[in-house]
C-alpha positions in Angstrom: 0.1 6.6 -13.2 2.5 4.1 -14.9 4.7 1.6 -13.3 5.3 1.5 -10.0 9.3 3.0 -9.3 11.0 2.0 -6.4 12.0 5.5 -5.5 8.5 6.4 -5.3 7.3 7.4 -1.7 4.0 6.6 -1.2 1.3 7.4 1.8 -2.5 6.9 2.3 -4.9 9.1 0.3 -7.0 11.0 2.9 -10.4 9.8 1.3 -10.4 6.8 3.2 -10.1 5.3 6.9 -7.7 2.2 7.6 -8.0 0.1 10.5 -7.4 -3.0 12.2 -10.4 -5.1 13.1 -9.7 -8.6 15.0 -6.5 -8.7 13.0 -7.9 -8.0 9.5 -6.7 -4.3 7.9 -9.9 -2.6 6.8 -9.3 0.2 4.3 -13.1 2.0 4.2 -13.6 4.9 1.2 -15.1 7.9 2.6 -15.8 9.3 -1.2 -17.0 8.4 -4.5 -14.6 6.9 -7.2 -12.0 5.7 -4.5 -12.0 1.8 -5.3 -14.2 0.4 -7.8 -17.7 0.8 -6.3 -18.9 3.2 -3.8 -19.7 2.0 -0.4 -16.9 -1.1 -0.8 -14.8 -2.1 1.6 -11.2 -4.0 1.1 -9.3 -6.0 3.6 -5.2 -6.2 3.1 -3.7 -9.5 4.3 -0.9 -10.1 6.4 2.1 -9.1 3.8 -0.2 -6.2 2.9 -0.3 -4.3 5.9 3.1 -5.0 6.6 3.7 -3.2 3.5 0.5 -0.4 4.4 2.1 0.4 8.0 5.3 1.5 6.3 3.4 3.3 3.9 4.0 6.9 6.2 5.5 9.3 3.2 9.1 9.1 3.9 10.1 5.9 2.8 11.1 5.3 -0.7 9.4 1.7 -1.6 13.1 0.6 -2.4 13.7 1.2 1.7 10.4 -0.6 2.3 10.5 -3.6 0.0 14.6 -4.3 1.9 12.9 -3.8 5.4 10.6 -6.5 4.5 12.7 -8.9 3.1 15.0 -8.4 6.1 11.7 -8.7 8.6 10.5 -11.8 6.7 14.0 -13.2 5.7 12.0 -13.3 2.1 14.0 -12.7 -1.2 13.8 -8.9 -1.8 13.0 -10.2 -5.9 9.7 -11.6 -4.6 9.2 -8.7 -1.8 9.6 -6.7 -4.9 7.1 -8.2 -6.6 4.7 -8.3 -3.6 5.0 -4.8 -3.2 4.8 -3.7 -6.5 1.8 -5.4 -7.6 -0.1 -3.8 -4.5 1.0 -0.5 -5.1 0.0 -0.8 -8.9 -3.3 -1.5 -7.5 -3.5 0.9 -4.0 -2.7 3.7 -6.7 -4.7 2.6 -9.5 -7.8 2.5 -6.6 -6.5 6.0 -5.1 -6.4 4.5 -1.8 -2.6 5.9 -1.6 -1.3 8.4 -3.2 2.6 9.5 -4.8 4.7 11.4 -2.4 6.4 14.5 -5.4 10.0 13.9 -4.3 
């Protein structure tokens, strides 16, 4: 995959389980080469699962990155940023996959 697009619609790859523990998103692989190492488990912060929740494979990340900077009153440059840099990374780790649109 090359640069993340802001017309990309993204959603979660089903080879892994997400879910909120005591306010912490846990994202668990269920399958070998998902992440780096099997068996590892990553933990989105706050701007992250704002970003995972709308993550449902409708929303272009263009619509997601202005919904953010409108939630957060945040510069949609750095919200663009933000949300680039983990989607570059989600998809590099095929925790979330492309939508074909």
């Amino acid at each position: 995959m090359d640069d993340v697009t802001f017309d990309m619609v993204c959603f979660p790859s089903e080879d892994i389980v997400a879910r909120e523990i005591e306010g912490e998103l846990i994202i668990v692989p269920l399958v070998a080469g998902i992440g780096d190492t099997d068996d590892e488990l990553y933990t989105l912060n706050e701007t992250g699962k704002a970003i995972w929740s709308r993550l449902d494979g409708k929303r272009t990340l263009r619509a997601i990155s202005e919904e953010l900077a409108t939630e957060f009153n945040a510069p949609l440059e750095e919200v663009g940023k933000d949300l680039s840099g983990l989607m570059n990374e989600l998809i590099r780790r095929k925790m979330i996959l492309v939508q074909s649109v």
